[in-house]
N, C-alpha and C positions, 0 to 999 in steps of 0.2 A: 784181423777181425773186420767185419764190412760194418756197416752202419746202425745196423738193425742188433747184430749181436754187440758194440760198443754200448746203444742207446739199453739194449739188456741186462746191463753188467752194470751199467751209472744207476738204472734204477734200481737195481738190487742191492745193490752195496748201498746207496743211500736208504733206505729202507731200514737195514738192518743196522747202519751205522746211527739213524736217528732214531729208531726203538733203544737202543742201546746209551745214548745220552739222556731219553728224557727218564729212562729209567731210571738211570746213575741220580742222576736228578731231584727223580721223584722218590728213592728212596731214603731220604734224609740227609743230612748237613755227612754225615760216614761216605755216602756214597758220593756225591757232590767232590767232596775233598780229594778221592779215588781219582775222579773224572779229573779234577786238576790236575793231580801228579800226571798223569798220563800225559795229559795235555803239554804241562810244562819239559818232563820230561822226554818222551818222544818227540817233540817239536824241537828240542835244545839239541836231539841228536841230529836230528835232519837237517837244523843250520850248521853244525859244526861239519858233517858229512860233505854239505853242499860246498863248502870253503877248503876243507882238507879230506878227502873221499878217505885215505888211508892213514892217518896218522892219530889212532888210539889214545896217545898218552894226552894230545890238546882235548879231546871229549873228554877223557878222564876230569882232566883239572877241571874245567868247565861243571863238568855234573857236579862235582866235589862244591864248588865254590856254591852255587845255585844250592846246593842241598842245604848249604849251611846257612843262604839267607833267608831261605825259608824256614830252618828248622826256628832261627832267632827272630822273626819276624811272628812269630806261634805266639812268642810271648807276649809282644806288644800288642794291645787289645785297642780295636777303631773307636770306641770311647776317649781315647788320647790325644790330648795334642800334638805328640811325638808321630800317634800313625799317621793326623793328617798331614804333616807336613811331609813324612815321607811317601804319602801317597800324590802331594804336590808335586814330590820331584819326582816322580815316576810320571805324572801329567808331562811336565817339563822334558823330562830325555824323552820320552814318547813323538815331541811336538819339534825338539834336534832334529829327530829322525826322518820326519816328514819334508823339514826345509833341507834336509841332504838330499833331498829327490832334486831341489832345482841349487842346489851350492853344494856336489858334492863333494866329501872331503873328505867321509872317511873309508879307512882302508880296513875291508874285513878280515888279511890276512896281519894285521899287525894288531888291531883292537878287538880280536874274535871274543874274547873274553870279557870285555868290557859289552860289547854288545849282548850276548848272551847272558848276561848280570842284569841290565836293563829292560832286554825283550821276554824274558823266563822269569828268574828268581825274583824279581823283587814283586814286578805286579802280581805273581801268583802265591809269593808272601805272604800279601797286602790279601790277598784272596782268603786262602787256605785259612789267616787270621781269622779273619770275618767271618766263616763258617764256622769254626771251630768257638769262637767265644763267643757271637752275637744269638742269643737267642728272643724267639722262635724263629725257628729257620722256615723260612718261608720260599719252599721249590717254586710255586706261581708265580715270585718277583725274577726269578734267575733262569726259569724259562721264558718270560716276558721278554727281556733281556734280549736271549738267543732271537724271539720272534719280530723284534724290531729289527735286527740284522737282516733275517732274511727277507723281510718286507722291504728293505732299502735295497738289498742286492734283487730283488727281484721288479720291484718297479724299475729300477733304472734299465734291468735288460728290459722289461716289455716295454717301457718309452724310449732307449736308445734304439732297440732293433726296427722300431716303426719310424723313425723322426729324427735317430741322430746322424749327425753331417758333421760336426766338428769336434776331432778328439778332443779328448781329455787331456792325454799326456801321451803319446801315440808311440815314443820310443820305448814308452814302459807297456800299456797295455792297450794295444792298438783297436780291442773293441769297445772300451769305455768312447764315450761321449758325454758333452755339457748338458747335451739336451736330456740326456737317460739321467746324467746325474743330477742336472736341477726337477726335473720332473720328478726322479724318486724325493726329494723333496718335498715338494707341493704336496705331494698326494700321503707319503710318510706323515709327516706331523700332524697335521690335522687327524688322519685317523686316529694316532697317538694319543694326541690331547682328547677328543671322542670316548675312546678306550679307557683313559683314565678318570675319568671323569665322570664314565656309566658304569665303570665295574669295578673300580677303585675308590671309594666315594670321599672319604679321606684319606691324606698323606701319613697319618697316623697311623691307618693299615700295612705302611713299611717302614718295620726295623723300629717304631716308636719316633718318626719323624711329624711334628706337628703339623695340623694345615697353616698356624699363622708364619708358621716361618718358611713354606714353601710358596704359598700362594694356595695353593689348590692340588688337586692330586692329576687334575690334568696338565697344571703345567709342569710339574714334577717330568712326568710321562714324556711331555715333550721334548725335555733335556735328554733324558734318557735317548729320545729317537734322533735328535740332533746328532748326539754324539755317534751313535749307529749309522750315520747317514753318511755327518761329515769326518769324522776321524775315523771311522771304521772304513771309506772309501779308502781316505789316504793310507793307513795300516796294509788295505791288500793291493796297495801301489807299491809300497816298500818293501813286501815283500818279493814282488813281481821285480822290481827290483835287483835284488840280490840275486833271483836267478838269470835274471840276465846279464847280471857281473861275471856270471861265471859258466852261460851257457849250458843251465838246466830246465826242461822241460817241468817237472812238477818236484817240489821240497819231499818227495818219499814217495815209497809203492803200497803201502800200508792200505790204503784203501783201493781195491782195484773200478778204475773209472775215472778218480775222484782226486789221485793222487796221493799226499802224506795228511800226516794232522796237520802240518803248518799252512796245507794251502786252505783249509779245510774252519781254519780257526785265525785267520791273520785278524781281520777283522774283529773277531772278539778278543783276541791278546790285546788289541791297540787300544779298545775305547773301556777294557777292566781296571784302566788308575781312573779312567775321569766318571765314571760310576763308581767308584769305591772312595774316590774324594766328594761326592755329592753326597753320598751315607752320611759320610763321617762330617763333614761341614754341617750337614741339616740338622744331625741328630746329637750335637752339640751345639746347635743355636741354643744362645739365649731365653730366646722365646717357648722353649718346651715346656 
């Protein structure tokens, strides 16, 4: 394919690939949950794929394990102190995962399964939970969500492609830069805080979170884009990562252009415990 038909096929699949999410989306807490399995599911085959291309029965165990922490995870409702602390440790192995970028140590042919428990089943769990028991489900907080990601991956390409000089992490993704990634910054949050604060007016408008126990519904927002900016960078570092442990081009063909769901969604697996521990922290304060 020459340039003009690649750049044809990235637009088109992304098109249809994001009609098709905000849908999932916008069709209720049913559809949303869909969008997860897929997510979780398809993504857990394209790590195990990427580590062992031919060996069925380690995918098997894996989806098996993963099905089952999600199916128990159904039960426990984010009103609990049980989910938030197990959405603490999904913060927690999240945060492992990022400092194995500069101490690496672990080995994804020996602990495949334990990372796949971590990266899938538990935060999409902790997900699936929240949709399913928290109501009104509110599709404009979980596409907010999605649009703070892409507003952090996208400032940083148009501030790194003008201005940046000094990678990031260059053996991992040689076009990031400081400059694209402090500048999606600067320009990220403030609009965040902006946004929440003129179209959100209070914190109460999510999930029954008060304004006195957040501050404000812009600084809510901010956290939110924080986490979008900074652990959603590191998330599609790690997964960049992995394929370079093992000399893959993209985590799946699933989307033609675009690659799999996992390149597609790293970033939003990484920063779904530390949004789903801010639910569940706010909307158990005290102060409600």
């Amino acid at each position: 394919m020459n340039k003009n038909q690649v750049l044809k096929q990235r637009t088109l699949t992304g098109i249809i690939f994001g009609v098709i999410v905000i849908t999932l989306i916008q069709s209720g807490s049913y559809g949303a949950i869909l969008l997860a399995l897929i997510i979780a599911v398809t993504g857990n085959v394209e790590y195990i794929k990427m580590i062992f291309p031919s060996e069925n029965l380690k995918l098997i165990i894996c989806l098996s394990i993963n099905i089952l922490v999600i199916a128990g995870l159904l039960f426990i409702p984010p009103n609990t102190s049980i989910y938030l602390y197990i959405s603490l440790l999904s913060c927690f192995m999240m945060i492992l995962g990022i400092l194995n970028l500069y101490l690496p140590i672990i080995r994804h042919e020996l602990v495949y399964w334990i990372v796949s428990l971590f990266y899938f089943g538990l935060p999409f769990g902790l997900f699936i939970s929240h949709l399913y028991n928290v109501t009104p489900y509110l599709p404009y907080f979980w596409l907010s969500v999605l649009i703070m990601i892409w507003m952090s991956d996208s400032f940083a390409y148009l501030v790194g492609s003008r201005i940046g000089k000094h990678k990031l992490f260059e053996k991992i993704s040689p076009k990031k830069s400081w400059e694209g990634f402090l500048g999606a910054g600067f320009i990220a949050l403030p609009i965040a805080y902006w946004l929440g604060s003129s179209y959100f007016n209070t914190a109460a408008d999510m999930y029954g979170i008060s304004p006195a126990s957040v501050g404000s519904s812009g600084l809510f927002w901010t956290m939110i884009a924080a986490a979008a900016w900074i652990i959603g960078t590191m998330g599609d570092l790690v997964e960049s990562s992995i394929k370079r442990t093992f000399g893959i081009k993209d985590s799946g063909n699933i989307l033609p252009g675009h690659g799999g769901i996992l390149d597609r969604f790293d970033s939003f697996i990484y920063i779904l415990p530390f949004v789903l521990f801010l639910l569940s922290f706010y909307s158990q304060s005290k102060s409600i």
